[in-house]
N, C-alpha and C positions, 0 to 999 in steps of 0.2 A: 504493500500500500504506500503512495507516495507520502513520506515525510510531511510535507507542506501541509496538508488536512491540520496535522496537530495543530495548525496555528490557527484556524477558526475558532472565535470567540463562543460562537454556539452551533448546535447542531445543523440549523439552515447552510452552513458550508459545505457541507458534505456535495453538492454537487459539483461544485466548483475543482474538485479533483479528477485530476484528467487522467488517473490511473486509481480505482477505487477495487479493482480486483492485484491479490499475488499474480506469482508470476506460474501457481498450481492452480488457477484457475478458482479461488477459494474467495468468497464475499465476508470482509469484515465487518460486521455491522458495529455501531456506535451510538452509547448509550448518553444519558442526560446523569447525572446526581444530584437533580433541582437546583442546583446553585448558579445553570447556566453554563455548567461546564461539559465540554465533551468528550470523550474518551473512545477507546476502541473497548472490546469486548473480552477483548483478549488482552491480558496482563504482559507489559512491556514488558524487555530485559535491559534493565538499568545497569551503570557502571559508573565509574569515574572515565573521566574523557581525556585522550590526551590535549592538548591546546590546539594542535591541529585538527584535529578530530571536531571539538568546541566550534574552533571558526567554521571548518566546512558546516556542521551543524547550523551556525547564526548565520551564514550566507546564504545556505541554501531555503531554509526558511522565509526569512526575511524578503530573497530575492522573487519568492511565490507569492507574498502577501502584499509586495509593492505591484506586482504585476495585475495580482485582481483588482488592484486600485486604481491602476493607469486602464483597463479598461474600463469598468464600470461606473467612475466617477467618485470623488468623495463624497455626495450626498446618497450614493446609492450602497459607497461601502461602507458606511455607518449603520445604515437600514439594514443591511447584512448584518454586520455587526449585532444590531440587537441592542443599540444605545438604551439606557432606561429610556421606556416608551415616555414617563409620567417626566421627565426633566428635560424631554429633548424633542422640539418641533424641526423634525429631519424635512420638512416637508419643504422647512423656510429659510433663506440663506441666516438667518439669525436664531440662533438656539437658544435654549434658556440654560444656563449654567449655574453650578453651586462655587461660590469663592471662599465660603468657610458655613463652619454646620459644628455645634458644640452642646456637650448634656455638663450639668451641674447638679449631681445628687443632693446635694446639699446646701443650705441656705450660706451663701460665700458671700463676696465681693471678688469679680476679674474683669481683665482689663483683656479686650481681644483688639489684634490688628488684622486689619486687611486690605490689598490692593487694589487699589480702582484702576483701570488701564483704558485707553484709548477706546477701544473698539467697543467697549460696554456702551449699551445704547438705551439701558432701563436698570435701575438699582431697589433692592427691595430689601428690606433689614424686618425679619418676624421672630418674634421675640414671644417667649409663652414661659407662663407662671403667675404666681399668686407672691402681692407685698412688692412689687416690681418699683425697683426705682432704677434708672438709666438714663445716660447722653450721650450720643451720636457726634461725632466730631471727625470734619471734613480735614481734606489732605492742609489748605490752609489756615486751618486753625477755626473755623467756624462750627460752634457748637449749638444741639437743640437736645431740653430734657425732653422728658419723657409725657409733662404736663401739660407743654406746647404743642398745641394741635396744630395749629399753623405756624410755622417757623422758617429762620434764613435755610433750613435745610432740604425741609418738603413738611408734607402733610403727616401727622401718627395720627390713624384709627385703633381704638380699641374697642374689642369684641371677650367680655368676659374675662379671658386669663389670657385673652389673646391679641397683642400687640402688634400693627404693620406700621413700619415707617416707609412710604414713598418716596422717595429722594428726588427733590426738582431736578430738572436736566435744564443744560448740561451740565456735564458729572464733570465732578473738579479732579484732576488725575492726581494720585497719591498714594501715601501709605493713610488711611481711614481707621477710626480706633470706636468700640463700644465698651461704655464704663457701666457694670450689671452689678445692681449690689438687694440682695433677698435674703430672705428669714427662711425660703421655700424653695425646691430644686424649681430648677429653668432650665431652659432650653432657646438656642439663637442660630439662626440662619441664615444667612446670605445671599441674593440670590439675585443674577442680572441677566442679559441676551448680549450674545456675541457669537460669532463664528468660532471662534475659539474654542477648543470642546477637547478631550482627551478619552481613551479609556483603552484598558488595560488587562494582563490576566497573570496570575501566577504559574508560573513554567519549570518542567524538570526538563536538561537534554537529554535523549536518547542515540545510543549506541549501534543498537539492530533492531529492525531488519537492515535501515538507513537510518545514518544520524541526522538527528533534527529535533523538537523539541515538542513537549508533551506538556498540552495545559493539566495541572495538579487537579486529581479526582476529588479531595475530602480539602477540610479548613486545612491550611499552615499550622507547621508544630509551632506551639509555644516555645521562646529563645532558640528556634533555628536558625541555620540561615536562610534567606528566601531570592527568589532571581521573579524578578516582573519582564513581562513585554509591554512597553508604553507606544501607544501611538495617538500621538498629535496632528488635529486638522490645524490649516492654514501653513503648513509646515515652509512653506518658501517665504513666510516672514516672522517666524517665532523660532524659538532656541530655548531647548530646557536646559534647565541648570543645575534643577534638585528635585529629586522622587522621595517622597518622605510616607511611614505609615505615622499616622497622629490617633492619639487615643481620645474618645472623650473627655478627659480629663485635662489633656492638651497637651501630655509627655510626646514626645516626638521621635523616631528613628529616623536617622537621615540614610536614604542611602550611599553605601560608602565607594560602589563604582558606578556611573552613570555614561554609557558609550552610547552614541548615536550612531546606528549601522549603515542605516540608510535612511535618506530625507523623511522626518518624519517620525522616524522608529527606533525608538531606544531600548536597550537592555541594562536594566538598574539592577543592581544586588542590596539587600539588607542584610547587617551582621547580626542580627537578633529581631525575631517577631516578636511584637508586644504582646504580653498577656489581655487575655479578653475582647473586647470589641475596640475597633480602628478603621480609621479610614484611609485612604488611599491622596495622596495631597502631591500637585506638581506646581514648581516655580519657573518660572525664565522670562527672560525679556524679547522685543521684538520690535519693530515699526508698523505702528496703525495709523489712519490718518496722518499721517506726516509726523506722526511724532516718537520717539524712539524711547521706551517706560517698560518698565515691571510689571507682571501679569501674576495671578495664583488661581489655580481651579482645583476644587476638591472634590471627590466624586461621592456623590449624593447616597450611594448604599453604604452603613457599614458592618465590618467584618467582623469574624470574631476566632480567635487560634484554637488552637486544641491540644490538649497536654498529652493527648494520645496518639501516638504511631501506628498505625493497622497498614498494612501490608495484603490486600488481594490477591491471591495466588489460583 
């Protein structure tokens, strides 16, 4: 079975293989484990790779996943892809993206930043809990509480436990900051439209029958290592810089190799999965409108490890 398959985000790729039979004449079928992930049926043979072995693996993958993209377009290899349906209007050159997303079990005070960037074309800040007091404050310095419905910044509706702030446009480009201080957990969101869009999946390489690389059946072990495949739209004007898993809490792994293989497509390594649930978070800079700024998108599902290794045989 041709290698390349493994790199489908989800089962709908399965066609797009232009060799889906052995060379005995045998049909490998490919199952789902609800998580969106696809595998074959039949239990790889894993190994350690030599480095040669490794890059032929990331070339020849990579060089199948660029090629379904150069034909079919990026809005159609998203929709392949399988983007979350409910975060992403693939329909429209403009997506709705998440730029930070955070839980707070307990009644704290924190201080969150985040990146506004050129090409955002609509900002939305939802804020949920009980005893809520916050302020929003723009990249220059312009701040609105929580009390202010109409303000220098945009409109806050509240609904119950449930706060929107609309941010007037245009959007002022910056590092953006929200100060949350509650007796009561909360929860804060982020959330704006832009072409800008990323998504990803956790990968082992494989060795035989052909090396190439194998999206991970079950959650990441807890403090493993882990290898992601990243791919970014707009890629002929953006450049990642940093793949991070972040925890709700907001502990952070960075990871510690990030190589771009080909336009577009990176291969990130983490030295350690976080315990519990995390989410998936990319940084880099780029030129939108004419202007040349820092960007961060975080993807809107999150994870969670597993302290146990199971082995399918």
């Amino acid at each position: 079975m041709l290698t390349a398959v493994f790199w489908c985000f989800t089962e709908k790729c399965e066609s797009y293989s232009n060799d889906s039979h052995d060379s005995d004449g045998s049909d490998h079928s490919h199952e789902s484990d609800g998580s969106g992930h696809s595998h074959d049926s039949d239990d790889p043979h894993n190994g350690n790779l030599s480095p040669e072995t490794e890059a032929l693996a990331i070339n020849v993958s990579v060089a199948f996943l660029q090629d379904i993209k150069k034909k079919i377009g990026d809005e159609d290899f998203l929709r392949l892809m399988k983007m979350n349906e409910s975060t992403s209007a693939l329909g429209d050159d403009i997506d709705t993206v998440t730029l930070l997303q955070a839980v707070r079990d307990s009644g704290m005070s924190s201080h969150f930043n985040f990146s506004v960037d050129s090409s955002l074309k609509k900002l939305t800040i939802n804020i949920t809990g009980q005893n809520l007091v916050f302020t929003v404050t723009s990249a220059t310095g312009v701040s609105q509480m929580h009390n202010e419905t109409t303000g220098k910044l945009g409109t806050i509706n509240r609904v119950g436990n449930f706060s929107t702030v609309n941010v007037t446009t245009p959007l002022q480009k910056g590092i953006w900051s929200i100060n949350i201080s509650s007796t009561k957990p909360y929860t804060v969101k982020v959330i704006g439209q832009s072409p800008i869009a990323f998504l990803f999946n956790f990968v082992q390489t494989l060795e035989d029958p052909h090396p190439g690389f194998e999206f991970i059946r079950s959650r990441p072990l807890t403090n493993s290592t882990a290898s992601l495949l990243v791919y970014v739209t707009e890629a002929d004007s953006v450049q990642l810089n940093e793949v991070a898993l972040v925890k709700e809490s907001g502990e952070t792994v960075v990871a510690r190799n990030l190589t771009e293989k080909l336009r577009g497509i990176y291969l990130a390594t983490v030295a350690m999965v976080p315990e519990g649930s995390f989410a998936v978070q990319v940084r880099g800079n780029g030129t939108f409108m004419g202007h040349n700024n820092d960007f961060q998108r975080q993807f809107p599902t999150q994870f969670k490890s597993s302290r146990v290794n199971i082995n399918v045989s």
